[in-house]
N, C-alpha and C positions, 0 to 999 in steps of 0.2 A: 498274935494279933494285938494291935495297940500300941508296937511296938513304935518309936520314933525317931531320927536321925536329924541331927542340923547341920548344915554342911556354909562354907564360906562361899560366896559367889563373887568374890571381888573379882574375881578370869572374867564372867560374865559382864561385869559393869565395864569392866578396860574394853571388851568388844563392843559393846552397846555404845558406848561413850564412841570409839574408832568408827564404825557402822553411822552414827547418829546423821551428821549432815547429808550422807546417799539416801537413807529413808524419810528424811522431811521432803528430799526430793521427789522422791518414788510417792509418796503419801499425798504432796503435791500435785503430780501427774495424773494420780488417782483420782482424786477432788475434782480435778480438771476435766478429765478427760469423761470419768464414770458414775460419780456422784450426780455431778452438776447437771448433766442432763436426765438422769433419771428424776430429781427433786424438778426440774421443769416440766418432762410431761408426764408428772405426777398432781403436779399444783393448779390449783382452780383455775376456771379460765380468765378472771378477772387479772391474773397475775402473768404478767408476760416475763418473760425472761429475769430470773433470778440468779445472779453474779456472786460468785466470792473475789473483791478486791485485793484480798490479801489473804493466804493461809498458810502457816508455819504449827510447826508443830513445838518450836520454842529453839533457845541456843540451850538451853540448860539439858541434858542429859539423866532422863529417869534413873534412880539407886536402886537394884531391885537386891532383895537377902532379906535377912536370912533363909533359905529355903529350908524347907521341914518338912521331909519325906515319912509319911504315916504308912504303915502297914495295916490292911485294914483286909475283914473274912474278901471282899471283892479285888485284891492287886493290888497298889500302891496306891498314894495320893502326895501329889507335891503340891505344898504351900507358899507359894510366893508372900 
């Protein structure tokens, strides 16, 4: 127990980086479609329809690593 490994995730970033532009899409659609209406009839009635003009989630591509898998008395634990 306590025990710890660090492992390389660069495989991880080349898929995330390749993946990146269909998921700002998909995250988009999301906003659009499921968000935006929940946040309107959620919102005071003073507030009529509430818009996002524009949402991206960026061109740049999250770096995720080192990961650092901890052994612990309950199963594992991975650290992004």
């Amino acid at each position: 127990i306590g025990r710890a490994a660090t492992g390389d995730v660069s495989w991880l970033n080349v898929l995330v980086a390749k993946m990146w532009p269909n998921l700002d899409r998909a995250i988009q659609k999301i906003v659009r479609d499921t968000i935006t209406p929940l946040i309107n009839e959620n919102a005071p009635s003073m507030v009529s329809d509430i818009r996002f003009a524009e949402f991206s989630l960026g061109a740049n591509t999250p770096a995720l690593g080192p990961i650092r898998v901890v052994e612990t008395k309950n199963g594992l634990k991975i650290r992004l």
